[in-house]
C-alpha positions in Angstrom: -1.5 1.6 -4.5 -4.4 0.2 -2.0 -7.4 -1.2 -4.5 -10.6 -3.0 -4.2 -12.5 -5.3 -5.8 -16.3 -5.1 -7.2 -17.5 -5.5 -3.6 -15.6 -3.0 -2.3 -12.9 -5.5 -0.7 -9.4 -4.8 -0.8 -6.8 -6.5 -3.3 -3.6 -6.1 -5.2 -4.3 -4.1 -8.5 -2.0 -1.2 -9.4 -5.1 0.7 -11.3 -7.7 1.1 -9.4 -7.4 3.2 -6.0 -9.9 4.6 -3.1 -10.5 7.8 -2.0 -11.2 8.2 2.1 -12.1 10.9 4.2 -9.4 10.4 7.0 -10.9 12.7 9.7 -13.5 15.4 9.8 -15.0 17.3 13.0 -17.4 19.1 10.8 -19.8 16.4 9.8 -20.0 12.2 9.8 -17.8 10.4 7.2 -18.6 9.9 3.8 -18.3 6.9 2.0 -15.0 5.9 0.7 -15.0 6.1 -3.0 -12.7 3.8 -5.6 -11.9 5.4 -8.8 -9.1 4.4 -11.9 -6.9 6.7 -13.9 -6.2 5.2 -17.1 -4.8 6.5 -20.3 -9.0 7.1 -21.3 -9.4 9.3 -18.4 -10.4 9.2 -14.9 -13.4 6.1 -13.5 -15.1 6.6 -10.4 -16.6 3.3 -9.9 -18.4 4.5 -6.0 -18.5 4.1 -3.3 -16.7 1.4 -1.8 -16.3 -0.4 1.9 -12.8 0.4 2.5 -12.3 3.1 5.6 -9.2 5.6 5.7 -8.5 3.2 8.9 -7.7 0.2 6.5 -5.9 1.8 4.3 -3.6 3.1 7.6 -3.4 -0.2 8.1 -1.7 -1.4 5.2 0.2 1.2 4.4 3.7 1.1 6.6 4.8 3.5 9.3 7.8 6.0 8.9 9.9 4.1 11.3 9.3 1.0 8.7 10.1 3.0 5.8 13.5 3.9 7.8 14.0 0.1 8.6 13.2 -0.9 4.7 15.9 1.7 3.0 18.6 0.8 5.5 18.1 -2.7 5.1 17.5 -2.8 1.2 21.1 -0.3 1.6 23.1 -3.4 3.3 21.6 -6.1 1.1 22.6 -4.3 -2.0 26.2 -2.7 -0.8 28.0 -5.6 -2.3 25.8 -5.9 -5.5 23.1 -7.4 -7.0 21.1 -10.8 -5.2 18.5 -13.4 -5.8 15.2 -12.9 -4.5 16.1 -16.1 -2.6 18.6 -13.9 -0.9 16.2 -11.2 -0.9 13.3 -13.3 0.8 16.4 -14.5 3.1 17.1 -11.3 4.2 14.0 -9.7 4.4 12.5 -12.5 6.6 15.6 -12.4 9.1 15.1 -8.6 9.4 11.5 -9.2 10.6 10.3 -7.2 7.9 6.9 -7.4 6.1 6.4 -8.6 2.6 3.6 -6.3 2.0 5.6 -3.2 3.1 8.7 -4.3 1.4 6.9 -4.9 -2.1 5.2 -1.8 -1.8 8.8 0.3 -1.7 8.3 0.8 2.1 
């Protein structure tokens, strides 16, 4: 899941997440806000200076998501491989770490 750190920046942290508004043609924006569900409850922490147009960012595209499954498909047909072979494989496909890692 996208995160972000005390100042609002993003980084890799599976517990804490952001709510954006992605589009509205009522009113202006509001602020993004990052909040945690833990086993305590939920934690809104505020707002935050992540837009819904960096989290599209990150996130991959369909087509992407196509491209991952097919390829993880063909690397696996024959059975399990390092992540040597892995990295191998994903970096001759042309596909992105990030999108890769996060199960496309």
């Amino acid at each position: 899941m996208l995160s972000t750190d005390a100042t609002g920046k993003l980084k890799d942290e599976k517990t804490r997440c952001v709510f954006a508004q992605s589009k509205c043609s009522l009113t202006k924006s509001g602020p993004a806000i990052a909040y945690a569900i833990q086993e305590s409850g939920l934690t809104l922490d505020g707002p935050v200076s992540v837009t819904a147009d960096d989290i599209l960012q990150i996130v991959p595209k369909l087509s992407e998501r196509v491209d991952i499954e097919e390829w993880l498909i063909n690397l696996l047909k024959d059975g399990p491989k390092t992540k040597t072979e892995a990295e191998a494989g994903r970096k001759a496909r042309g596909l992105q770490r990030t999108a890769v890692s996060q199960g496309g």
